[in-house]
C-alpha positions as CSV (number, residue, x, y, z in Angstrom):
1,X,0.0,0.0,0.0
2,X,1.2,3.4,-1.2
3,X,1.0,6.8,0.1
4,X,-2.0,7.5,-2.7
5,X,-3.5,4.9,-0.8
6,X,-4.2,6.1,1.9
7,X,-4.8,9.7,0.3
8,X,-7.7,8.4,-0.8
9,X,-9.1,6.6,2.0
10,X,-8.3,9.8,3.7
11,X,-10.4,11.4,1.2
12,X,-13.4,9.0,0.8
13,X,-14.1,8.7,4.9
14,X,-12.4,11.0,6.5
15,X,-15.7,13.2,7.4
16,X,-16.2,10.3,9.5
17,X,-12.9,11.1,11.7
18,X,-13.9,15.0,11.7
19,X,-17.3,14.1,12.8
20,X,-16.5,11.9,15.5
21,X,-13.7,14.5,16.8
22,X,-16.3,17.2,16.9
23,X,-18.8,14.9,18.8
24,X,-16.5,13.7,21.6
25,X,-14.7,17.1,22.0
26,X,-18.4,18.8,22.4
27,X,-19.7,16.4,24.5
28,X,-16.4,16.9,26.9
29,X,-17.2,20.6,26.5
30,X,-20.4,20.3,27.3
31,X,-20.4,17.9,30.6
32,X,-17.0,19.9,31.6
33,X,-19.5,23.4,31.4
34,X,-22.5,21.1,33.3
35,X,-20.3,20.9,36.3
36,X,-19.9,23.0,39.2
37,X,-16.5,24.9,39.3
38,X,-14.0,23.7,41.9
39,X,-11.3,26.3,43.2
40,X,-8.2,25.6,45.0
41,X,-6.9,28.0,47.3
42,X,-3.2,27.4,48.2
43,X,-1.2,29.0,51.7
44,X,2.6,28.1,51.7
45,X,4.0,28.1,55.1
46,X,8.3,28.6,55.3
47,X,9.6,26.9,58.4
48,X,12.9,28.6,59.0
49,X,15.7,27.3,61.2
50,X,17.2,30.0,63.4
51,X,20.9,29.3,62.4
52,X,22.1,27.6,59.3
53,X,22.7,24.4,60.9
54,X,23.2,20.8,59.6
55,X,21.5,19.1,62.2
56,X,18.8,21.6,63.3
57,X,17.6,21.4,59.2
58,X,17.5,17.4,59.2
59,X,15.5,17.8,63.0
60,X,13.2,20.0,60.8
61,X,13.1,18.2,57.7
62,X,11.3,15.4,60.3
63,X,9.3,17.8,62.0
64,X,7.5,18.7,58.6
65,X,5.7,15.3,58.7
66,X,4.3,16.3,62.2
67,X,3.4,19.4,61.2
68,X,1.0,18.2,58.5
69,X,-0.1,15.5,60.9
70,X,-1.3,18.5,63.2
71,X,-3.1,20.8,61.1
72,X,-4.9,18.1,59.7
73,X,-6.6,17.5,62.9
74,X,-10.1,18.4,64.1
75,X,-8.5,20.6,66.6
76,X,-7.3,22.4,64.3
77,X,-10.7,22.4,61.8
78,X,-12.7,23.4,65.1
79,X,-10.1,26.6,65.7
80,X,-10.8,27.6,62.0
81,X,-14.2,27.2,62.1
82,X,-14.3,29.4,65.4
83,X,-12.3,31.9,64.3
84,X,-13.8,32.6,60.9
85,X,-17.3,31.9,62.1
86,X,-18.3,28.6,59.7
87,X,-21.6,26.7,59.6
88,X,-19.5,23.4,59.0
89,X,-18.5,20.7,61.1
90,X,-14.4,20.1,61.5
91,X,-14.7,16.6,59.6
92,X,-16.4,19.1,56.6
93,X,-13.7,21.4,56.2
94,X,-11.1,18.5,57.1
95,X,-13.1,17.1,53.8
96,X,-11.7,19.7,51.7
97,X,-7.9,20.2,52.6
98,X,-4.9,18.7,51.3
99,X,-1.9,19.1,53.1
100,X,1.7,18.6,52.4
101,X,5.3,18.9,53.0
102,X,8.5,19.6,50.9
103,X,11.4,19.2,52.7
104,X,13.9,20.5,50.2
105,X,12.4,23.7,50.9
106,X,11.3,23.3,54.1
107,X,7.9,24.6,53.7
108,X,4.1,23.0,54.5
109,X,1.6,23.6,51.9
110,X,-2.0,23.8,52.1
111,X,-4.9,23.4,49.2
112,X,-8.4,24.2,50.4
113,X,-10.8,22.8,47.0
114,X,-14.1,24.7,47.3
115,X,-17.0,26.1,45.4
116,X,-16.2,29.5,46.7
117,X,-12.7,30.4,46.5
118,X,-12.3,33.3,48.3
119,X,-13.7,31.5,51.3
120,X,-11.0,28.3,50.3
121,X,-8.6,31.3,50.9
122,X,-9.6,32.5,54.1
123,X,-9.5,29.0,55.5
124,X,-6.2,28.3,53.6
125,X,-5.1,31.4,55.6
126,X,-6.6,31.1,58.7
127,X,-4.8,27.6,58.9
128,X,-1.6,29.0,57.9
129,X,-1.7,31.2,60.8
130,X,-2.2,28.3,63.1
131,X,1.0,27.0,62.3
132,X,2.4,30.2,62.8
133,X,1.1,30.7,66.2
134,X,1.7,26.7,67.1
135,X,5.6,28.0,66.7
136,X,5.9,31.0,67.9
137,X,4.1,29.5,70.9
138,X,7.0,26.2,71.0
139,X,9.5,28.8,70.5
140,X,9.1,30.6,74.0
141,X,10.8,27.3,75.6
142,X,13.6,27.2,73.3
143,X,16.6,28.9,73.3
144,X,17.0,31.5,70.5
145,X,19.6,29.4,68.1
146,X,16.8,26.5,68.4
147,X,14.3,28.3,67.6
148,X,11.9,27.3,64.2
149,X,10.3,30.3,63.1
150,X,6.8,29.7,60.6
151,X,6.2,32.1,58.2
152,X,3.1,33.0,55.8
153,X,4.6,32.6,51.7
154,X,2.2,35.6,50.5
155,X,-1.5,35.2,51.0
156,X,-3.1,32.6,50.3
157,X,-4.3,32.2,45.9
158,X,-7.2,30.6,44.4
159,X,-7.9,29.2,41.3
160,X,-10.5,27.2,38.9
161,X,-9.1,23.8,39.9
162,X,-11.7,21.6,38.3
163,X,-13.3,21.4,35.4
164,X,-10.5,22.1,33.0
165,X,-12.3,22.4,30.4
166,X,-9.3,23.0,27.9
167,X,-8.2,20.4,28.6
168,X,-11.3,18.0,28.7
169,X,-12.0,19.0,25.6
170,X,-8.4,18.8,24.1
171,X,-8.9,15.0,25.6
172,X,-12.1,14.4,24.0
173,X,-11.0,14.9,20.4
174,X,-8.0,12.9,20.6
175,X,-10.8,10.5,22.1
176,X,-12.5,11.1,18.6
177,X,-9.8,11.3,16.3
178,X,-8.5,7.7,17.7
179,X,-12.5,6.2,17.5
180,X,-12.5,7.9,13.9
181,X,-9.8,6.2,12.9
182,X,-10.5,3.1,14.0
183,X,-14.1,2.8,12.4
184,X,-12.3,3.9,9.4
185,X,-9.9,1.3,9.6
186,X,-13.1,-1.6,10.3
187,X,-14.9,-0.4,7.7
188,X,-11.9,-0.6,5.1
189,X,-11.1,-4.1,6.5
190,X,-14.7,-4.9,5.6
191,X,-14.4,-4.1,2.0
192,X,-11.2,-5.2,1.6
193,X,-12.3,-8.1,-0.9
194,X,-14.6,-5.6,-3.0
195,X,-12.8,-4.2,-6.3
196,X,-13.9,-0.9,-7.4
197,X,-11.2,0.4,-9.4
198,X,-8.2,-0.9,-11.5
199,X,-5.9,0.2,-8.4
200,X,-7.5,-2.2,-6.1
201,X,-6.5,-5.2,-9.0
202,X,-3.3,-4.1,-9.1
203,X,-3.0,-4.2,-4.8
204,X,-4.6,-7.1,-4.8
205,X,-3.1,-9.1,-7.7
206,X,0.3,-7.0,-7.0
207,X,0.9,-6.8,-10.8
208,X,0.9,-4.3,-12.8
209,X,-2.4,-3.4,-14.9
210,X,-1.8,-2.9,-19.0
211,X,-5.1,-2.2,-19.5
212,X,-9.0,-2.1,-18.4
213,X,-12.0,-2.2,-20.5
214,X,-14.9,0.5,-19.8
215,X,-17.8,-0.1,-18.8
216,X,-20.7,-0.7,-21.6
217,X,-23.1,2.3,-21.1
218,X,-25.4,1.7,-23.7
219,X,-28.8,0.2,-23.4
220,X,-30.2,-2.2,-25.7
């Protein structure tokens, strides 16, 4: 089989591809649009070492763990609710955090995934500033060089986190174009054995054709 080929399967079905890539990329644009929008609010928290120690970062690099371990708490939930005045339970809001640590920059994130985003914000915040408090409160019994100070990256930032619709519908006709091609290539495979022109004798014979009589179209 030859480049012309496939030109010209290209040519004879190859609506059915572009139909298929506009239906699956509308219908993933249209049930991305159906849903409700999803936005992440993000706090960063730096926990910074009083002295440039080796062993007082590795002690920290631990502590991270514990320090996602205790915001994530109802304790902690309940304090935020207080303070920003929430009709939720803790286990609610708990619902909608993520919280997590890099230790290679020392720093405790936290994603608060809500319908309203500047609420996810204030609560991403408000959070934040627990943390804050939690060491400036351990720091009073600590002498100064092993002290770990917490401190507030910006304010806290939201963002559409889900749908992304873009990128749904991006997905949705690569979905199509791969179905096209595939009921293109079934349907080819199904008329394989059917001749319809003097190029399909000479792929299927793989000779060379000299010559082809016309078709008769007079009528008796």
């Amino acid at each position: 089989m030859n480049l012309t080929y496939y030109v010209r399967i290209l040519i004879r079905r190859g609506w059915i591809i572009a139909l298929a890539v506009v239906i699956t990329a509308g219908a993933a644009f249209g049930l991305s649009k159906m849903q409700t929008p999803v936005y992440r609010a993000t706090q960063r928290v730096l926990l910074q070492p009083a002295r440039n120690d080796y062993g007082l970062t590795e002690t920290l690099r631990i502590l991270l763990r514990s320090y996602v371990v205790y915001l994530n708490t109802d304790t902690q939930a309940a304090a935020a609710i207080d303070r920003l005045q929430l009709d939720m339970a803790p286990g609610e809001l708990r619902s909608h955090l993520t919280i997590s640590s890099d230790p290679t920059q020392l720093i405790v994130q936290i994603d608060v995934d809500m319908e309203d985003g500047p609420l996810a914000a204030r609560i991403a915040t408000e959070l934040g500033r627990l943390l804050e408090e939690y060491r400036t409160e351990d720091n009073r019994d600590l002498q100064r060089a092993d002290r770990i100070d917490a401190l507030l990256v910006d304010t806290a930032t939201y963002g559409l986190h889900s749908p992304k619709t873009k990128i749904n519908t991006l997905a949705g006709g690569v979905l199509g174009l791969l179905l096209g091609g595939v009921i293109v290539f079934v349907l080819e495979y199904l008329e394989s054995n059917i001749v319809r022109s003097r190029e399909d004798v000479a792929r299927f014979l793989n000779l060379p054709v000299l010559a082809a009589i016309p078709a008769d179209d007079t009528h008796s």
